[in-house]
NUPA-879890 format. One record per residue (C-alpha): residue in one letter; x, y, z. Coordinates in nm, 2 decimals. Layout:
BEGIN
- a	X	Y	Z;
...
***
This chain:
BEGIN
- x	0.48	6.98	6.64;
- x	0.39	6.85	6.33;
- x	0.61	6.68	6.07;
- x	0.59	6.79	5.74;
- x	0.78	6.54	5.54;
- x	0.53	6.29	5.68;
- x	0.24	6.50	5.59;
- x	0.36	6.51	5.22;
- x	0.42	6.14	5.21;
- x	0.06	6.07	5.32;
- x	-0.05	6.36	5.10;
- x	0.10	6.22	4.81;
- x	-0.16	5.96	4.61;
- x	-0.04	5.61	4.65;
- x	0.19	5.44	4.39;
- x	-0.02	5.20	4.17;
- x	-0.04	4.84	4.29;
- x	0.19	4.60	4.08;
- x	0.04	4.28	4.03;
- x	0.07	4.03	4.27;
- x	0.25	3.70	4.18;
- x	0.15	3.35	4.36;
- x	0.41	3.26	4.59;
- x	0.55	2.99	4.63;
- x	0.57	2.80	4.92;
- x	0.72	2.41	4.96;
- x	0.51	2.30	5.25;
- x	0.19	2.40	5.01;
- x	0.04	2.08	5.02;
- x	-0.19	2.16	4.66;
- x	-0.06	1.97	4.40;
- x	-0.06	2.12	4.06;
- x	-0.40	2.02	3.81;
- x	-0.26	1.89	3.51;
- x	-0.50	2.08	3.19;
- x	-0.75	1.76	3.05;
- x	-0.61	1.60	2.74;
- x	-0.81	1.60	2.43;
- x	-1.00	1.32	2.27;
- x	-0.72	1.30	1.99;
- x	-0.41	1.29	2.23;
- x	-0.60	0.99	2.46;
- x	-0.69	0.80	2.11;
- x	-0.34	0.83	1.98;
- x	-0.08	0.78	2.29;
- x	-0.14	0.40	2.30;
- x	-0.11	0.36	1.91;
- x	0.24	0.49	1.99;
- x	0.32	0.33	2.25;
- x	0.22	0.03	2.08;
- x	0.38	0.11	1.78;
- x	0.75	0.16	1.99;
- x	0.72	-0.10	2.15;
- x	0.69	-0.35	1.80;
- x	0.99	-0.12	1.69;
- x	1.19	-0.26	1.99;
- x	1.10	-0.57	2.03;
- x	0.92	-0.68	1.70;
- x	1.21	-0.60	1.47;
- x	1.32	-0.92	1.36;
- x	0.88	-1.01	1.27;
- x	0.90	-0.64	1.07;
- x	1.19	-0.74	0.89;
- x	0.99	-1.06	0.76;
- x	0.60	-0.87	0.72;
- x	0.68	-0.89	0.37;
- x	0.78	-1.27	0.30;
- x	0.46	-1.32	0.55;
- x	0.18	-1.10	0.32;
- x	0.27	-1.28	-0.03;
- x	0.40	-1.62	0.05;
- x	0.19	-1.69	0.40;
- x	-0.11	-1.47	0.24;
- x	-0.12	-1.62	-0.08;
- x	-0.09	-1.96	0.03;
- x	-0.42	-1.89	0.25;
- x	-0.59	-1.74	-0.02;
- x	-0.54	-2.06	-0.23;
- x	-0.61	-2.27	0.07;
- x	-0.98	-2.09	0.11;
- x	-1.00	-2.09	-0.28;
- x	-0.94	-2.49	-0.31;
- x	-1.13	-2.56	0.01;
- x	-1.46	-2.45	-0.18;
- x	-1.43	-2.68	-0.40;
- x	-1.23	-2.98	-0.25;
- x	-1.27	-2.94	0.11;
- x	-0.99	-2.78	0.34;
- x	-0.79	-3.06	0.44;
- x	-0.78	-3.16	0.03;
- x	-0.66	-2.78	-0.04;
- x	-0.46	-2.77	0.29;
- x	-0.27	-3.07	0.15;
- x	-0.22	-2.98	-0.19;
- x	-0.11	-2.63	-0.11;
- x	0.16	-2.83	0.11;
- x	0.24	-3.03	-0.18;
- x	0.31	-2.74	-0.42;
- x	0.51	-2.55	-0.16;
- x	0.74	-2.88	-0.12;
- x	0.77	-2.89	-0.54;
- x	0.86	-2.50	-0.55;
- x	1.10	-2.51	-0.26;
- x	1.30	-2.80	-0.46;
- x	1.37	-2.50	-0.72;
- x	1.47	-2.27	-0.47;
- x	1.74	-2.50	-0.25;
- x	1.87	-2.59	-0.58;
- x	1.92	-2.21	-0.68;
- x	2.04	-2.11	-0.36;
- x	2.33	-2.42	-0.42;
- x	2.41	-2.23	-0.71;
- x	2.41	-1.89	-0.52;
- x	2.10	-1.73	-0.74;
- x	1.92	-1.52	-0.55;
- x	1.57	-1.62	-0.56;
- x	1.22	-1.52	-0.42;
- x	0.99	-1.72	-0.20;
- x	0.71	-1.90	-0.40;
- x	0.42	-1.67	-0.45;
- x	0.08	-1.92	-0.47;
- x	-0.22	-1.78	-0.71;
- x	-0.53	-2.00	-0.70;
- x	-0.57	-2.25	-1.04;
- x	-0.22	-2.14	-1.19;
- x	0.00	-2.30	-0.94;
- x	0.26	-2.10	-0.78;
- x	0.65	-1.95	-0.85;
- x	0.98	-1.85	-0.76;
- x	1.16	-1.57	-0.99;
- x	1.55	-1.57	-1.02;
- x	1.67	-1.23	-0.95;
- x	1.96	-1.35	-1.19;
- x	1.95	-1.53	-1.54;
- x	2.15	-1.88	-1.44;
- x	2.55	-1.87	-1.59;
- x	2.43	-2.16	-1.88;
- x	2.22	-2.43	-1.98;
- x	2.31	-2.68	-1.69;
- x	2.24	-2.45	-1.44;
- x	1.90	-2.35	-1.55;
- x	1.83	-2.74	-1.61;
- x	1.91	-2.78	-1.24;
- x	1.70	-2.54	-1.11;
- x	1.42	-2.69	-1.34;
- x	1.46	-3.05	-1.24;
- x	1.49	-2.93	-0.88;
- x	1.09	-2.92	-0.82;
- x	0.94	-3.19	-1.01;
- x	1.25	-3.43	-0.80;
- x	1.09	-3.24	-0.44;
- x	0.78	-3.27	-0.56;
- x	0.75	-3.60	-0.62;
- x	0.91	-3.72	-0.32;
- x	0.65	-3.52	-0.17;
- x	0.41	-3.71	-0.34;
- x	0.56	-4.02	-0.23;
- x	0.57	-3.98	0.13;
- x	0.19	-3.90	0.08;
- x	0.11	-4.22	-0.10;
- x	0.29	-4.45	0.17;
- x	0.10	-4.26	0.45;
- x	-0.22	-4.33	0.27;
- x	-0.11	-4.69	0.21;
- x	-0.07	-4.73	0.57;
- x	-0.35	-4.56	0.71;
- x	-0.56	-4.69	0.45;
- x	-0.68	-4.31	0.34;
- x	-0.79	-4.22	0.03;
- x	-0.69	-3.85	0.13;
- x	-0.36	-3.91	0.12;
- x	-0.39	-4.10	-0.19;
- x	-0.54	-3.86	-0.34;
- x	-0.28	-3.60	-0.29;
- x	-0.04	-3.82	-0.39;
- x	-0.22	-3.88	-0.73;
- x	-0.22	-3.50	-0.74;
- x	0.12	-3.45	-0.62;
- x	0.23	-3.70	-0.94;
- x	0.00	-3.57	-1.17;
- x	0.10	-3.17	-1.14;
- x	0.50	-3.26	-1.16;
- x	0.42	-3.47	-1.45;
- x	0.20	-3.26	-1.62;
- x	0.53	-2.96	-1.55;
- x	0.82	-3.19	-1.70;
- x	0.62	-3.11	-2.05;
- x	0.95	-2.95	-2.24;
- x	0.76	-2.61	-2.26;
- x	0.89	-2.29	-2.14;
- x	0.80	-2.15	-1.89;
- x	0.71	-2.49	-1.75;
- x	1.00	-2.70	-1.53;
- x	1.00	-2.92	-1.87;
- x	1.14	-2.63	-2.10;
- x	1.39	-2.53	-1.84;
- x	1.51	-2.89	-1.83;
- x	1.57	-2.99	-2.16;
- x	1.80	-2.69	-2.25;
- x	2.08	-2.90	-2.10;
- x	2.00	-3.17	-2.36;
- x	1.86	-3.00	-2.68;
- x	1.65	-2.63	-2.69;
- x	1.51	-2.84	-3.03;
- x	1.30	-3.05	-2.75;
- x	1.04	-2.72	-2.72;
- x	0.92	-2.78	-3.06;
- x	0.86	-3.16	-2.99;
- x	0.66	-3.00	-2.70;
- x	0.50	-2.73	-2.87;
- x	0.38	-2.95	-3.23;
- x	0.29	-3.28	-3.06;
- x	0.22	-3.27	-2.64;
- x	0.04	-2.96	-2.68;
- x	-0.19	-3.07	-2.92;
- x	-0.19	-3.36	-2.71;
- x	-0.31	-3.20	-2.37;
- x	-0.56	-2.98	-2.57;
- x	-0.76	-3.29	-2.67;
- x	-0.73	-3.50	-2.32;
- x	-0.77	-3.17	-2.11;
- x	-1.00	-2.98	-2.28;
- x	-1.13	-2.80	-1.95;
- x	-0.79	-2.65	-1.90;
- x	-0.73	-2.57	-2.28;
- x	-0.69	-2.15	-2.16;
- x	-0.45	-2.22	-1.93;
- x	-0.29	-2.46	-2.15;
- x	-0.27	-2.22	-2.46;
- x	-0.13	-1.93	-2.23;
- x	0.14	-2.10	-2.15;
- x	0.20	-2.16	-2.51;
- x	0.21	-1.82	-2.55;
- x	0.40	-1.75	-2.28;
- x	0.69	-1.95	-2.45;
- x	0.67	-1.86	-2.81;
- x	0.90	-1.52	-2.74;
- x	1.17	-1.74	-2.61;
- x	1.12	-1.98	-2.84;
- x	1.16	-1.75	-3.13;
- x	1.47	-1.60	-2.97;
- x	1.66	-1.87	-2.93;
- x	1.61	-2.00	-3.26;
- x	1.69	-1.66	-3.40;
- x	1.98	-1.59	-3.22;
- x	2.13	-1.96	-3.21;
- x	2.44	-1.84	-3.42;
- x	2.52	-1.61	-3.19;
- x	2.83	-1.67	-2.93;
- x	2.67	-1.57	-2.60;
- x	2.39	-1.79	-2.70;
- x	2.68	-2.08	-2.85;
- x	2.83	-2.07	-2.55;
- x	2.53	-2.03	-2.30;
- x	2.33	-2.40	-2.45;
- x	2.76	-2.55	-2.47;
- x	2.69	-2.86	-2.23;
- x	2.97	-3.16	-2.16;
- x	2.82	-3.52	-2.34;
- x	2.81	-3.57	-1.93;
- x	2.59	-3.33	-1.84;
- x	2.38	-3.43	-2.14;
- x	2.37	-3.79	-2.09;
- x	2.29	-3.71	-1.75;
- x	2.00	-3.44	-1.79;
- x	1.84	-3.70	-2.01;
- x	1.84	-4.04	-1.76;
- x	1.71	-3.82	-1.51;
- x	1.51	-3.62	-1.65;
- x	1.28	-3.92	-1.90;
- x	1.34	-4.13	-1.57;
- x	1.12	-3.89	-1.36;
- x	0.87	-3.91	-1.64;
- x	0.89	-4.22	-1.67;
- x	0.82	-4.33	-1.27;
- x	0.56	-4.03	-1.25;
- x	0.35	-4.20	-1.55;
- x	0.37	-4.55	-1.32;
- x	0.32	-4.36	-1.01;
- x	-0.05	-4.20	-1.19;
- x	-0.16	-4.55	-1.28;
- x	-0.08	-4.69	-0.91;
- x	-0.26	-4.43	-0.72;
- x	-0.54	-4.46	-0.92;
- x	-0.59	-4.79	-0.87;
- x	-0.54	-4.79	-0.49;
- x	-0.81	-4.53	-0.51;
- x	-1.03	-4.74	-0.70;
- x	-0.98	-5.03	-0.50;
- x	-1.03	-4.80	-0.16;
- x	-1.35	-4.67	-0.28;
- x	-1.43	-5.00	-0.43;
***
């Protein structure tokens, strides 16, 4: 006898299939196929795994890139400039020597708790510091001035003893150099070391520089008369200020020095110029008598 409930059921058009979704099964030994990484994810995954790792561990070099780029990069670039024309261990020298005379200004200013840059070099003008604060008075900023030329020449010292002892002209050389640029920056000119000096003793000291050592270095250093004139105008706004305003408190009470501080400015500051005049004429006689 035939069952009808079954013969509907098989009558009956089958239910549409559902699709079928992979199972999955832990003892499948496949292992999944990661999709292929573009050309621009493999070029930039170790860029950033480089760059996290110099964020971890390279801090402390980060947090000096800057003082590396203008006072390491600048003293290179007048290093190559100077070793054109000189020879690099000449340049290499010198470039020494002017970092010692501008690091004289800035232990002096830090004594004083000015905040101050590191010495930026640029080829044929020499190289500075800038105060990120205008000194408290006259004695200060005499300080600060007399700070390099005092490095400086010690610099130059040690270099003329060397040369004495090794019997090297290089040496003496620099040191002729070393004596001659510290000199040639005790002129009392603003925005030379000179200018910033002799405000302790008398701001009436830039017009001696400025009517008869100018003149004076135009005639005996003719090749460097450009340089020499744009430091004269560099120092004629100053110059005009302080003679404008001289009446004025602030400006009283900013040039007010003790007859100490005077006295002393002045021993120190025409001694130096005095035993960097003898220093020029000894090293150029060793060097005549070396190359002699």
């Amino acid at each position: 006898m035939s069952d009808d409930s079954n013969w509907d059921r098989y009558s009956q058009p089958p239910p549409p299939e559902r699709a079928r979704v992979p199972e999955f099964r832990p003892w499948d030994s496949r292992e999944p196929v990661a999709p292929e990484k573009s050309w621009f994810q493999k070029l930039i995954a170790p860029i950033l795994a480089f760059g996290a790792m110099i964020l971890k561990f390279g801090a402390p070099v980060l947090k000096f890139l800057p003082l590396i780029l203008k006072t390491g990069g600048s003293m290179l670039l007048m290093i190559g400039t100077y070793a054109l024309f000189y020879g690099w261990k000449f340049a290499l020298g010198f470039v020494v020597l002017l970092f010692i005379h501008e690091m004289g200004h800035s232990l002096v200013a830090r004594w004083y708790r000015l905040p101050v840059t590191w010495p930026v070099f640029i080829p044929f003008l020499g190289a500075q510091i800038i105060l990120k604060e205008m000194p408290k008075n006259a004695w200060v900023e005499s300080m600060v001035g007399y700070g390099g030329p005092l490095l400086g020449t010690m610099g130059g010292l040690v270099s003329y003893l060397i040369g004495v002892q090794t019997h090297s002209p290089l040496f003496i050389a620099l040191a002729n150099s070393a004596f001659f640029l510290n000199l040639f920056n005790l002129v009392p000119i603003v925005p030379l070391d000179g200018g910033r000096v002799v405000t302790a003793i008398s701001p009436w000291l830039w017009i001696v520089g400025l009517v008869i050592l100018v003149p004076w270095l135009l005639w005996h250093m003719s090749g460097a008369g450009i340089f020499i004139l744009f430091i004269v105008i560099s120092s004629l706004p100053r110059v005009w200020g302080q003679f404008k305003r001289r009446n004025e408190p602030e400006m009283v009470r900013y040039y007010e020095c003790t007859g100490v501080q005077r006295a002393t400015v002045s021993v120190a500051y025409f001694g130096l110029v005095l035993f960097l005049a003898m220093a020029m004429s000894e090293t150029h006689e060793a060097l005549i008598v070396l190359a002699g």
